[in-house]
PyMOL CGO cylinders between C-alpha atoms (Angstrom):
from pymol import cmd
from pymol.cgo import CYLINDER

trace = [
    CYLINDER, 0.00, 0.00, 0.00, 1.37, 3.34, -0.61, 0.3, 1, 1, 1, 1, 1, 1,
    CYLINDER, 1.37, 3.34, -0.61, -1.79, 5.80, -0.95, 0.3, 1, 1, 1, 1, 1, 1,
    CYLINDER, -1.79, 5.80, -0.95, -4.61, 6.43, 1.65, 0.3, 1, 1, 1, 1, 1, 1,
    CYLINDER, -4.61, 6.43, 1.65, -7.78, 8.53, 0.41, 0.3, 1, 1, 1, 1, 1, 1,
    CYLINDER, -7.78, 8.53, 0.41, -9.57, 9.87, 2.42, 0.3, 1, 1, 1, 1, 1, 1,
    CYLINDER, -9.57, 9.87, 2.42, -13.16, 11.35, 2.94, 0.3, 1, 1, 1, 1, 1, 1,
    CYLINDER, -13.16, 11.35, 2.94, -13.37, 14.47, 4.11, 0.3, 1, 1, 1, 1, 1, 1,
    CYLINDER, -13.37, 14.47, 4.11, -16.46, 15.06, 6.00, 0.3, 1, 1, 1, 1, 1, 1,
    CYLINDER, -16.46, 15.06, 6.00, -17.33, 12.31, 8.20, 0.3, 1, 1, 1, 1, 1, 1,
    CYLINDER, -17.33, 12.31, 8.20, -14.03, 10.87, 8.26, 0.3, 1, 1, 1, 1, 1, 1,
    CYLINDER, -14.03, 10.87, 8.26, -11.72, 13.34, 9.22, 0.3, 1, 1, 1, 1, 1, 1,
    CYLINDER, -11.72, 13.34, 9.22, -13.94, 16.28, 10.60, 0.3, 1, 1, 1, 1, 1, 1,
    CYLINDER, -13.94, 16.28, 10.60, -17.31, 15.92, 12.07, 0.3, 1, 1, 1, 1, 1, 1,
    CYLINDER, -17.31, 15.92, 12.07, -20.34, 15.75, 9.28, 0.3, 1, 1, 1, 1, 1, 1,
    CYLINDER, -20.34, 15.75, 9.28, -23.20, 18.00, 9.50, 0.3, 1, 1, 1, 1, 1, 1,
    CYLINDER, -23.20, 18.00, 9.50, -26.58, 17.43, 7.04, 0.3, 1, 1, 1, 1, 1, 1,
    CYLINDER, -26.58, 17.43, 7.04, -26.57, 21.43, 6.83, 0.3, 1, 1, 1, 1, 1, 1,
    CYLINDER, -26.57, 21.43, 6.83, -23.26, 21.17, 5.28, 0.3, 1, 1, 1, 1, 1, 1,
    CYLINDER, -23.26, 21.17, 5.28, -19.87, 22.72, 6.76, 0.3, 1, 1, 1, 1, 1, 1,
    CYLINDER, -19.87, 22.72, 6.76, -20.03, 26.27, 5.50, 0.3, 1, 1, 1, 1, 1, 1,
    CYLINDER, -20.03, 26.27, 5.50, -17.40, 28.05, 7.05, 0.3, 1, 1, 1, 1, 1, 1,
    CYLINDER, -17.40, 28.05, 7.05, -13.47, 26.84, 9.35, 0.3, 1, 1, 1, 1, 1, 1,
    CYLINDER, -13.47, 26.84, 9.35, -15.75, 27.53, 12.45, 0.3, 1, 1, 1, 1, 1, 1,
    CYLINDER, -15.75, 27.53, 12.45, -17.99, 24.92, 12.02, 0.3, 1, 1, 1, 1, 1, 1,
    CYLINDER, -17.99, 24.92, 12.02, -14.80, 22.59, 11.06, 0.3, 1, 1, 1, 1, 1, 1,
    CYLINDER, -14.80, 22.59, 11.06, -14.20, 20.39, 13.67, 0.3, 1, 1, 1, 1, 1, 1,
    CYLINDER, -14.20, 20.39, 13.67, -12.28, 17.46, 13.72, 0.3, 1, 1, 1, 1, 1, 1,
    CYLINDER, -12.28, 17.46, 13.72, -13.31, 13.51, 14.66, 0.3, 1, 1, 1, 1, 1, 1,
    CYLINDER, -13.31, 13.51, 14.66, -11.41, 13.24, 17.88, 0.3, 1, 1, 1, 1, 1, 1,
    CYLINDER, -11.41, 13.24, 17.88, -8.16, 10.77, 17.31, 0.3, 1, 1, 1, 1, 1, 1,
    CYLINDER, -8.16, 10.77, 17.31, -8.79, 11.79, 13.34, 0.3, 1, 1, 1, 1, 1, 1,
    CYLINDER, -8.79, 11.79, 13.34, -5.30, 14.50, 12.61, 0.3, 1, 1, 1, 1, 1, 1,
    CYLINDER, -5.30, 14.50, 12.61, -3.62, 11.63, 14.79, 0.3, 1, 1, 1, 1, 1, 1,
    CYLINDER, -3.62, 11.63, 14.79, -4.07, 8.84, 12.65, 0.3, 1, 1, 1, 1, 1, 1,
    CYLINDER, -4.07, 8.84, 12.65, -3.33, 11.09, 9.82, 0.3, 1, 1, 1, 1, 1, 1,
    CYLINDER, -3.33, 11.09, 9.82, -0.14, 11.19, 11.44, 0.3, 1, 1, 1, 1, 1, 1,
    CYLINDER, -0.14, 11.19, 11.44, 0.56, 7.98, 12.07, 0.3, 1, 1, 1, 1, 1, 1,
    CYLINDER, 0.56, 7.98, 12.07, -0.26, 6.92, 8.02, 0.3, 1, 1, 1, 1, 1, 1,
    CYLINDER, -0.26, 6.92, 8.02, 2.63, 9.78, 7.04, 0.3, 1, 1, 1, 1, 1, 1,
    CYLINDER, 2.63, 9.78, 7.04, 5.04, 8.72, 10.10, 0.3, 1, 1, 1, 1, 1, 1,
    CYLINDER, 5.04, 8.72, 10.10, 4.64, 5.53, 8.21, 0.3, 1, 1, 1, 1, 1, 1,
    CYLINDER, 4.64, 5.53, 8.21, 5.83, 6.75, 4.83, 0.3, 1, 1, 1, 1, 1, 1,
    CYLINDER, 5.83, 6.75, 4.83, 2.36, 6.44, 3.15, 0.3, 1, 1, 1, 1, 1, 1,
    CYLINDER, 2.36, 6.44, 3.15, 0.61, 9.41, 0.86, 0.3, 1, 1, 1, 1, 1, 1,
    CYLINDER, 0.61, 9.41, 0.86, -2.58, 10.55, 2.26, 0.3, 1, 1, 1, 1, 1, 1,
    CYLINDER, -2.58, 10.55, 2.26, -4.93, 12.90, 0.31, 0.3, 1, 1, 1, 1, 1, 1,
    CYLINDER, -4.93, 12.90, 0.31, -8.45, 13.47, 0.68, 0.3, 1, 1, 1, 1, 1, 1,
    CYLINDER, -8.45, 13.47, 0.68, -11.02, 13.43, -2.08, 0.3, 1, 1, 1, 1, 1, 1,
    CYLINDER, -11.02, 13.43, -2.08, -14.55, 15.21, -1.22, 0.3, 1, 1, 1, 1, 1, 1,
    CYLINDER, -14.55, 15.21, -1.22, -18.17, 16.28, -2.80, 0.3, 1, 1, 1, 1, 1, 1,
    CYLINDER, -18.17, 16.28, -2.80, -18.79, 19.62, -1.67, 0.3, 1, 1, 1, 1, 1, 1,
    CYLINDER, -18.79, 19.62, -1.67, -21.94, 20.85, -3.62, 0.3, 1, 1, 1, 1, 1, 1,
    CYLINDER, -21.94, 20.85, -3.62, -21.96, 23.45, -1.39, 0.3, 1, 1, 1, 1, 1, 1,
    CYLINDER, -21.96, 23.45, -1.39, -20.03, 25.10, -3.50, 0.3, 1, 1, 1, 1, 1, 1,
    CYLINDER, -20.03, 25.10, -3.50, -22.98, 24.20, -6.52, 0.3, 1, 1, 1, 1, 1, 1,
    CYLINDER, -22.98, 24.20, -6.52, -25.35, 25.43, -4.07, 0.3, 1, 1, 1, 1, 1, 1,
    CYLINDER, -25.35, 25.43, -4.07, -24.43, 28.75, -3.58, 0.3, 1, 1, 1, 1, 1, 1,
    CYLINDER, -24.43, 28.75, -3.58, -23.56, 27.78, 0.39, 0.3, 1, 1, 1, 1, 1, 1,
    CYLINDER, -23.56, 27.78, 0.39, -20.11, 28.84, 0.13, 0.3, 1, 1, 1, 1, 1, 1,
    CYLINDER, -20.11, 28.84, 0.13, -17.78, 29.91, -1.75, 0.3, 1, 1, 1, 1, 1, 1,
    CYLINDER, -17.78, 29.91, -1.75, -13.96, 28.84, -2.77, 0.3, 1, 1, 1, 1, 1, 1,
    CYLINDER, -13.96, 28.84, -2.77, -12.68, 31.08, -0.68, 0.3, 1, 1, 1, 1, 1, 1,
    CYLINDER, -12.68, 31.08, -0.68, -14.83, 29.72, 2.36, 0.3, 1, 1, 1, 1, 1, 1,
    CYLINDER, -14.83, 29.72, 2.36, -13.78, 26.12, 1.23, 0.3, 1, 1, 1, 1, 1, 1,
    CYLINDER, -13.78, 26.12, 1.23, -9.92, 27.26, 1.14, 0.3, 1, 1, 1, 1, 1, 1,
    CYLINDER, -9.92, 27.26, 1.14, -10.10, 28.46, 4.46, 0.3, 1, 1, 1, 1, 1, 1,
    CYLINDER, -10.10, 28.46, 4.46, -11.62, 25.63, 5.76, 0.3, 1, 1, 1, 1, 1, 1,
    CYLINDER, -11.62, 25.63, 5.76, -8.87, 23.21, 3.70, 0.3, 1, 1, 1, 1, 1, 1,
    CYLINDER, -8.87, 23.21, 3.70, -6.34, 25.51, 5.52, 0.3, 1, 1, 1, 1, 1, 1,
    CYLINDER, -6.34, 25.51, 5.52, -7.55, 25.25, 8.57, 0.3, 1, 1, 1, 1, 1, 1,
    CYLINDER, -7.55, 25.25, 8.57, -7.58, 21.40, 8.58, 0.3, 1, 1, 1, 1, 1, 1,
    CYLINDER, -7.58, 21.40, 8.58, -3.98, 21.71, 7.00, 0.3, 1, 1, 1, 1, 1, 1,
    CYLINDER, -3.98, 21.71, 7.00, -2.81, 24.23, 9.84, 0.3, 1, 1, 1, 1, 1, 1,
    CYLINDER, -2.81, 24.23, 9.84, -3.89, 21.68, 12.57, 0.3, 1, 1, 1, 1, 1, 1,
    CYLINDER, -3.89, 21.68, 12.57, -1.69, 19.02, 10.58, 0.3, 1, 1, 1, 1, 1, 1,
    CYLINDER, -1.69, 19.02, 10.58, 1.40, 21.26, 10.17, 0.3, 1, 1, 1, 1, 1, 1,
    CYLINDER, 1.40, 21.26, 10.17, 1.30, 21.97, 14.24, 0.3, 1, 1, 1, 1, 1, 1,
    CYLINDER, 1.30, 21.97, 14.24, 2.08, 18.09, 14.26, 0.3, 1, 1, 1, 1, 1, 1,
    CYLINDER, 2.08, 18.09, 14.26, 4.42, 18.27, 11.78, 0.3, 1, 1, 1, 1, 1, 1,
    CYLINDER, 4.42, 18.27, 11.78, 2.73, 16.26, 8.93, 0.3, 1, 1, 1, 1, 1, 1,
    CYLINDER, 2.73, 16.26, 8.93, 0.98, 17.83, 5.69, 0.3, 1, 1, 1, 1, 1, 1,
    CYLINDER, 0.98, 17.83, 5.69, -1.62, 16.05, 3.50, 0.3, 1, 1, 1, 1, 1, 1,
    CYLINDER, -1.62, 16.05, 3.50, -0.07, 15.04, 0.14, 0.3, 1, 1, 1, 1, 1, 1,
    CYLINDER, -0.07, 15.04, 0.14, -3.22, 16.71, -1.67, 0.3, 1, 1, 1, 1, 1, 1,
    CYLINDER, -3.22, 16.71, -1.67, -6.84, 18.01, -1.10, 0.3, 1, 1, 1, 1, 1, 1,
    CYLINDER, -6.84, 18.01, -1.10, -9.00, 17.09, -4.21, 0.3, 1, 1, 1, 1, 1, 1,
    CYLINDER, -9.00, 17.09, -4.21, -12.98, 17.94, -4.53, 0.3, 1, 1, 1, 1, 1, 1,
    CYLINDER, -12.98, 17.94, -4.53, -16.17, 18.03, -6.44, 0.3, 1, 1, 1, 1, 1, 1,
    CYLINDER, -16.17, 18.03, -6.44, -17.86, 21.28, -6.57, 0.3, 1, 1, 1, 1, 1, 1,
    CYLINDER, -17.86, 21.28, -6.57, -20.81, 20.01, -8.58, 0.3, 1, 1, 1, 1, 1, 1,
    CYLINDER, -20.81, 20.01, -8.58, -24.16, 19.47, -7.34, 0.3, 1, 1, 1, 1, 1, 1,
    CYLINDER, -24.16, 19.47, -7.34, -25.51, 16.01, -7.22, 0.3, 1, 1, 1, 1, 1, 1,
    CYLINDER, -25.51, 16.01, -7.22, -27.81, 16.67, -10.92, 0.3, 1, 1, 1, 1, 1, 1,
    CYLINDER, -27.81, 16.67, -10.92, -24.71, 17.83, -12.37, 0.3, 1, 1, 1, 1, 1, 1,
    CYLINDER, -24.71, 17.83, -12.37, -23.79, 14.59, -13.52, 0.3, 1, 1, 1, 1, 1, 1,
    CYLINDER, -23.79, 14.59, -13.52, -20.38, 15.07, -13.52, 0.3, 1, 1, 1, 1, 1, 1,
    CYLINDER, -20.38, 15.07, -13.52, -17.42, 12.31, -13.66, 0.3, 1, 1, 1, 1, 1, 1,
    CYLINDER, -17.42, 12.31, -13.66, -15.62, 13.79, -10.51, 0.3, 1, 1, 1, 1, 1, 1,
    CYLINDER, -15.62, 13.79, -10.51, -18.58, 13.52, -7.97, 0.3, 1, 1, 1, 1, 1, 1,
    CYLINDER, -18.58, 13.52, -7.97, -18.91, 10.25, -5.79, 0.3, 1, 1, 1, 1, 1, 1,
    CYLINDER, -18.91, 10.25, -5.79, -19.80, 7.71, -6.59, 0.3, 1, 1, 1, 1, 1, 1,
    CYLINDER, -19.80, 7.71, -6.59, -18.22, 8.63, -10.01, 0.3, 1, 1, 1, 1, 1, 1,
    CYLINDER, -18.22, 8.63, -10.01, -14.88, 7.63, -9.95, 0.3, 1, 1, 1, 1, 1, 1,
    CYLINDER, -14.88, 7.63, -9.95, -13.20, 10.51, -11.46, 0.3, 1, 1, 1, 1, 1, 1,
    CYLINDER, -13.20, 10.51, -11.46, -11.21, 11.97, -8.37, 0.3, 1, 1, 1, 1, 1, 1,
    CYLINDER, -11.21, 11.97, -8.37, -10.07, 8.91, -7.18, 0.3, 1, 1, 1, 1, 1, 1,
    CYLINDER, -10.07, 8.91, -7.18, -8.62, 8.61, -10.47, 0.3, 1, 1, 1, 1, 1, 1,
    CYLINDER, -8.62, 8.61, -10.47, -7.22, 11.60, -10.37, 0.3, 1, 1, 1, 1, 1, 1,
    CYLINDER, -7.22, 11.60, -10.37, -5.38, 11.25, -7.54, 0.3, 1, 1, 1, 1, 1, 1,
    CYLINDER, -5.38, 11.25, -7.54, -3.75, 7.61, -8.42, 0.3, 1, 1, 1, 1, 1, 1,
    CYLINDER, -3.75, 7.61, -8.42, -3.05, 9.18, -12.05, 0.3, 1, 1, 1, 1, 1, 1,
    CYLINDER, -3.05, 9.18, -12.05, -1.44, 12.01, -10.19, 0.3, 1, 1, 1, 1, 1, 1,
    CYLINDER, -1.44, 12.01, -10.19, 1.70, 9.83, -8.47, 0.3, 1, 1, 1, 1, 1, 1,
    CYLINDER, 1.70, 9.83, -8.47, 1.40, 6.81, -10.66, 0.3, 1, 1, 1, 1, 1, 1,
    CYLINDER, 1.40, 6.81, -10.66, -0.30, 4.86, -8.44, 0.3, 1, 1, 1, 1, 1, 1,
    CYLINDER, -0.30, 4.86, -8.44, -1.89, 1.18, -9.49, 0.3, 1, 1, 1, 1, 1, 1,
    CYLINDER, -1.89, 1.18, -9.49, -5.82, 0.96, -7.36, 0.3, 1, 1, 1, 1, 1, 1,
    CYLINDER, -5.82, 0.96, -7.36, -3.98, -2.05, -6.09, 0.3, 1, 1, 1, 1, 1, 1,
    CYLINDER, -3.98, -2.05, -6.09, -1.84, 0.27, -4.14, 0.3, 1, 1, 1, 1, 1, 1,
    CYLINDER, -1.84, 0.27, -4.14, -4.31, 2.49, -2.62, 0.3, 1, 1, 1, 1, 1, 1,
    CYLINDER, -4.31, 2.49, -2.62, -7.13, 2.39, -0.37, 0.3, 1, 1, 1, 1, 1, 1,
    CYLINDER, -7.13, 2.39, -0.37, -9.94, 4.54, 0.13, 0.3, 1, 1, 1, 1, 1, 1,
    CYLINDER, -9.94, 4.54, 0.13, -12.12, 5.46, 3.10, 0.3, 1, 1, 1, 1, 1, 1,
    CYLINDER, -12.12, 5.46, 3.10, -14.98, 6.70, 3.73, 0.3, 1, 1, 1, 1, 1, 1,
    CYLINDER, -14.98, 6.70, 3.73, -18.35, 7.20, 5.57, 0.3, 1, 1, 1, 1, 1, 1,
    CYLINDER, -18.35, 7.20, 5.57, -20.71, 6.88, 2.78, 0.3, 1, 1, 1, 1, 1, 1,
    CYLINDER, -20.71, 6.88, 2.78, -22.36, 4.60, -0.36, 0.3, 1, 1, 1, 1, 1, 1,
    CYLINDER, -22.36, 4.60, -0.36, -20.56, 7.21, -2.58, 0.3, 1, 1, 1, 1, 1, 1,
    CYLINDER, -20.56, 7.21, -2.58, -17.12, 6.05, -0.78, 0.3, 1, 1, 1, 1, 1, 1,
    CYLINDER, -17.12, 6.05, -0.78, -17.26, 2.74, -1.78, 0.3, 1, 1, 1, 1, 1, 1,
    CYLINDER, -17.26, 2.74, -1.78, -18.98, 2.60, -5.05, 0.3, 1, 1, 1, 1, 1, 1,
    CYLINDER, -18.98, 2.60, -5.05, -16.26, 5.35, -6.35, 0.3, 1, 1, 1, 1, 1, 1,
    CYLINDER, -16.26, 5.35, -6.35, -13.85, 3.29, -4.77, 0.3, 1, 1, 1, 1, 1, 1,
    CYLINDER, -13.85, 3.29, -4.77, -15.10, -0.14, -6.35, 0.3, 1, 1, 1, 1, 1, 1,
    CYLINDER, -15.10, -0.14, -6.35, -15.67, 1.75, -9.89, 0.3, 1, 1, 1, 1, 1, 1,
    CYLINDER, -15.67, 1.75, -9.89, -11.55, 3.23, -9.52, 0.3, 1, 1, 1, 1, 1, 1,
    CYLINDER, -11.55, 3.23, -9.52, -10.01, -0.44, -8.80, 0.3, 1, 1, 1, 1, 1, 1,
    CYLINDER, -10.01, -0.44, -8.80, -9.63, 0.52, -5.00, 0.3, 1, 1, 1, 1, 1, 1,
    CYLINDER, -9.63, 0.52, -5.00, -10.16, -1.14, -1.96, 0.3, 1, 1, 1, 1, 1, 1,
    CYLINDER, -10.16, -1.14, -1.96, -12.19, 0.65, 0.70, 0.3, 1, 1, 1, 1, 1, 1,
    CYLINDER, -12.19, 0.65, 0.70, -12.85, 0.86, 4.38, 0.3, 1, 1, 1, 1, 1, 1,
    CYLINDER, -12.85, 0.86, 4.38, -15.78, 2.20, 5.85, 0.3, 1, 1, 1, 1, 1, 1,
    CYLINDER, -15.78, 2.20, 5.85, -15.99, 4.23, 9.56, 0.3, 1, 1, 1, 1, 1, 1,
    CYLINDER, -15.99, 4.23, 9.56, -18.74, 4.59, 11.86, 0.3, 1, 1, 1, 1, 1, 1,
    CYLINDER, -18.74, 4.59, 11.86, -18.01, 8.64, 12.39, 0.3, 1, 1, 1, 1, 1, 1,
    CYLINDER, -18.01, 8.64, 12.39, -20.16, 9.99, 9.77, 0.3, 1, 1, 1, 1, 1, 1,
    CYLINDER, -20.16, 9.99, 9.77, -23.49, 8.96, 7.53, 0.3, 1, 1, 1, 1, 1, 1,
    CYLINDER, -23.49, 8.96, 7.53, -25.01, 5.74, 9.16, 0.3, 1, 1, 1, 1, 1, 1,
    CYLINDER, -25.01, 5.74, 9.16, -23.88, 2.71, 7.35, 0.3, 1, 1, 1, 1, 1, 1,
    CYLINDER, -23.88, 2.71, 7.35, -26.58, 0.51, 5.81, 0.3, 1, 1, 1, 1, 1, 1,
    CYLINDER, -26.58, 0.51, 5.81, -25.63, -3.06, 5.18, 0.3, 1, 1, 1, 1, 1, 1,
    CYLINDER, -25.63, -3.06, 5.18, -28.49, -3.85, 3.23, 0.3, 1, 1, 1, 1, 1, 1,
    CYLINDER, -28.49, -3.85, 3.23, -26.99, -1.95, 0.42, 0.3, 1, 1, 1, 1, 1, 1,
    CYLINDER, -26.99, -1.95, 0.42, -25.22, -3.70, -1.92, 0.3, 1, 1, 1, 1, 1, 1,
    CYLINDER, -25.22, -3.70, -1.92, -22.30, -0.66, -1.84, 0.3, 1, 1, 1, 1, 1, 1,
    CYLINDER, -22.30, -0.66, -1.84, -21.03, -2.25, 1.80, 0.3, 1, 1, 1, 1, 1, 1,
    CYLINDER, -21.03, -2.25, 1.80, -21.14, -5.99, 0.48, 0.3, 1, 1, 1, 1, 1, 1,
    CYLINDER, -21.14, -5.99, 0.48, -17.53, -7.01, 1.63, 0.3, 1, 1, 1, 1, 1, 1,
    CYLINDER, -17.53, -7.01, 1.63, -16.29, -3.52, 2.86, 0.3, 1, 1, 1, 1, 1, 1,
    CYLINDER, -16.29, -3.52, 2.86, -14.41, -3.47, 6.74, 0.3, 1, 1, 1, 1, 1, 1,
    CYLINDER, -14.41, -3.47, 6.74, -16.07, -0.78, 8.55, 0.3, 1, 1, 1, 1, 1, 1,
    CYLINDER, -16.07, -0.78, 8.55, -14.29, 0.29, 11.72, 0.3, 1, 1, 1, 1, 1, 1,
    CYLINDER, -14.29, 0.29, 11.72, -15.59, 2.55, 14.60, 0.3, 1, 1, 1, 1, 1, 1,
    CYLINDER, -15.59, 2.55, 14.60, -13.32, 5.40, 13.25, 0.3, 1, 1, 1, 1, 1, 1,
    CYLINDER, -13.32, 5.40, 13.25, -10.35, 6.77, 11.35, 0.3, 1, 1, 1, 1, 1, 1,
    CYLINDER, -10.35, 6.77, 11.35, -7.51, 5.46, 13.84, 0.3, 1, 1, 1, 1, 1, 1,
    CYLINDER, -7.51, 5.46, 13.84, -9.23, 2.58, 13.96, 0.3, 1, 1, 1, 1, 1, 1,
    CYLINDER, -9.23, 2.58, 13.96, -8.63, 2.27, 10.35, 0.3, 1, 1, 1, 1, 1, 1,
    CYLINDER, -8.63, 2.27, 10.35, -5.12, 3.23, 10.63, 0.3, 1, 1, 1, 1, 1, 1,
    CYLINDER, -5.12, 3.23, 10.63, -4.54, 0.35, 13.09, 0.3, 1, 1, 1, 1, 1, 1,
    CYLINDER, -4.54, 0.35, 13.09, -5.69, -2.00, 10.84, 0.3, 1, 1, 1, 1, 1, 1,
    CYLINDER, -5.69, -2.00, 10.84, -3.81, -0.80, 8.54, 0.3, 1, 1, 1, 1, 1, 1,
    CYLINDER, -3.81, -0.80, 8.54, -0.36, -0.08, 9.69, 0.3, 1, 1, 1, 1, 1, 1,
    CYLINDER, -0.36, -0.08, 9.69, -0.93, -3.40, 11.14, 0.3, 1, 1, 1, 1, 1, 1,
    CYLINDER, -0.93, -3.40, 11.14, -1.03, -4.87, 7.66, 0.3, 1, 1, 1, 1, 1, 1,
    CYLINDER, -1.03, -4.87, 7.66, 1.46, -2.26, 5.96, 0.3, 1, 1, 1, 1, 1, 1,
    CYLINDER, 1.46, -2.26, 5.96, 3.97, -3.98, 8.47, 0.3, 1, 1, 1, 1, 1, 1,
    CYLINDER, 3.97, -3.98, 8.47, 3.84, -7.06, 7.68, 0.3, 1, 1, 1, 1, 1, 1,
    CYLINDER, 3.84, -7.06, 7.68, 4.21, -6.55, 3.96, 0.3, 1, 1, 1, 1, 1, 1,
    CYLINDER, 4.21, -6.55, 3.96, 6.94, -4.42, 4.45, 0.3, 1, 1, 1, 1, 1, 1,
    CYLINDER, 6.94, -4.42, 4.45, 8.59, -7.02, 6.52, 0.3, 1, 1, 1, 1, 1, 1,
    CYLINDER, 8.59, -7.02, 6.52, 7.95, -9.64, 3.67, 0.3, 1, 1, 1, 1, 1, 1,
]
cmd.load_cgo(trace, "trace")
């Protein structure tokens, strides 16, 4: 493994169904810029890839989005780790666009970006969206408990780990990214 992408709202900061419109209503999943940590300490590249129709809407604007991107980044750079890139949708769901989850466009992106095979990279994420972009790209993906309620009946979480949260995750899978690095 040498990529982690991640969700943005829900995985790393706290989700909101009124959308996060502005860096004061940013707040991150307790334990969340730690395992982000933790996935860099360990030599991996860890961007985030996010729908945020806000934008479409009229919510927000890009300068509102920035901010809250640099906030998130600020918080990282006071532990001495930055993410390796910040990639979003602005598009509104009717859009149709290829870059909107569950369109696999910026997860494809992103792999295309450092040459990355989907066999190297894994993706998580709080929502259907997550994992059908995820399947559609070639990636694996890991679901987390921290944002939209998973529903098992739907066939988007058929054989998909879901773990109570983001370091959660990154136990599992430093755990793993040990042993293969040992083999």
């Amino acid at each position: 493994m040498k990529l982690v992408i991640l969700d943005r709202d829900g995985v790393i900061n706290l989700d909101s169904d009124a959308f996060i419109k502005s860096p004061e209503e940013w707040h991150p999943v307790p334990g969340s810029l730690e395992a982000i940590v933790r996935l860099k300490h360990a030599g991996l590249r860890v961007c985030v890839a996010s729908n945020q129709s806000g934008l479409g809407r009229g919510l927000f604007e890009y300068d509102t989005l920035f901010a809250i991107h640099d906030k998130m980044a600020r918080q990282l750079s006071d532990m001495a780790v930055a993410l390796d890139g910040v990639f979003f949708c602005p598009h509104r769901p009717d859009a149709g666009c290829y870059c909107r989850k569950p369109a696999p466009g910026l997860i494809e992106d992103i792999l295309r970006r450092w040459n990355i095979l989907p066999a190297d990279a894994v993706m998580v994420g709080d929502s259907a969206s997550d994992m059908v972009a995820a399947r559609a790209a070639g990636v694996s993906s890991i679901g987390v408990h921290t944002g939209k309620p998973v529903n098992r009946e739907d066939t988007a979480w058929a054989n998909v780990d879901i773990y109570d949260d983001l370091a959660a995750v990154t136990d599992a899978l430093l755990a793993t990214h040990r042993v293969l690095k040992a083999n």
